[in-house]
C-alpha positions as CSV (number, residue, x, y, z in Angstrom):
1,X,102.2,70.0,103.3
2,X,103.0,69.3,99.5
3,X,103.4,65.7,98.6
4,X,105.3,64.6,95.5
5,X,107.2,61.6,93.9
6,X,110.3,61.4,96.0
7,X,108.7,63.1,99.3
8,X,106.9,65.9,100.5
9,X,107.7,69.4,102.6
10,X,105.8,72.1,104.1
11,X,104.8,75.1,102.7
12,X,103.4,78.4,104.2
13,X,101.1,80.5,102.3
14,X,100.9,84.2,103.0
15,X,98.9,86.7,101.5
16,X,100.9,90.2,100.8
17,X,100.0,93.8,99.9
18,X,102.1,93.3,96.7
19,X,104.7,92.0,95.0
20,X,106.9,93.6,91.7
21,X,109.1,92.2,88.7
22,X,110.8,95.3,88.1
23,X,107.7,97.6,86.7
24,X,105.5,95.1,86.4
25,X,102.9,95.1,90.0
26,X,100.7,92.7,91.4
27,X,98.7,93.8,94.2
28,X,96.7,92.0,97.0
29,X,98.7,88.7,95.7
30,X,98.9,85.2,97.6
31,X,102.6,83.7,97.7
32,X,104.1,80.4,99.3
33,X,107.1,79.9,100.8
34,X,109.3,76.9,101.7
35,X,113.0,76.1,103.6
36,X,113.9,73.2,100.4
37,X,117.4,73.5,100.3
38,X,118.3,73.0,96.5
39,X,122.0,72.8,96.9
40,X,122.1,76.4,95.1
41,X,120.7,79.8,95.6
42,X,117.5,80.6,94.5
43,X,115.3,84.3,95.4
44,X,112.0,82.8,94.1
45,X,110.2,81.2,91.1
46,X,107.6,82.5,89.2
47,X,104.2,80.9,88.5
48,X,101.8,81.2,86.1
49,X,99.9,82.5,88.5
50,X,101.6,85.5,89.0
51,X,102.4,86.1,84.8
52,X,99.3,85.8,84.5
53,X,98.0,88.3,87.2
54,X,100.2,91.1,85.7
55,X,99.5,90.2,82.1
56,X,102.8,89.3,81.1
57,X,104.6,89.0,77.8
58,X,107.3,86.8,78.1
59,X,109.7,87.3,75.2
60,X,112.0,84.2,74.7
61,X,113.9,85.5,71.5
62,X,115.0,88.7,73.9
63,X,114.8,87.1,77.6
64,X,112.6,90.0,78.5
65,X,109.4,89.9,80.3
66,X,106.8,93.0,79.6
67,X,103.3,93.9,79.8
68,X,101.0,95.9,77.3
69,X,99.0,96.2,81.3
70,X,98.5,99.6,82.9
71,X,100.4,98.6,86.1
72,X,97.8,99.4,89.1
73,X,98.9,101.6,92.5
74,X,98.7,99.3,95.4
């Protein structure tokens, strides 16, 4: 359970073989999950701990994110 200012919710953590923005891999990688209903649809948000994983370059001038990062094969 996550607690924050204005309440809290469960989360589930869940380990998974690997997980992709477009080219970009992480393999072996740790994700939570949670049923917040935001009012609007939403696939995911990503941390800094995934950017970070893959070595990401995140290009605000172009909205592009890239890595210099041989991608590994899971």
């Amino acid at each position: 359970m996550i607690k924050y200012v204005g309440g809290s919710e469960f989360v589930y953590s869940k380990r998974i073989q690997k997980i992709a923005l477009g080219s970009l891999i992480a393999c072996d990688f740790s994700i939570e999950s949670e049923a917040m209903d935001y009012g609007f649809s939403i696939d995911g948000i990503l941390g800094m701990d995934f950017l970070t994983s893959i070595k990401a370059i995140v290009d605000l001038d172009t909205l592009e994110v890239r890595s210099s990062n041989v991608q590994p094969a899971c």
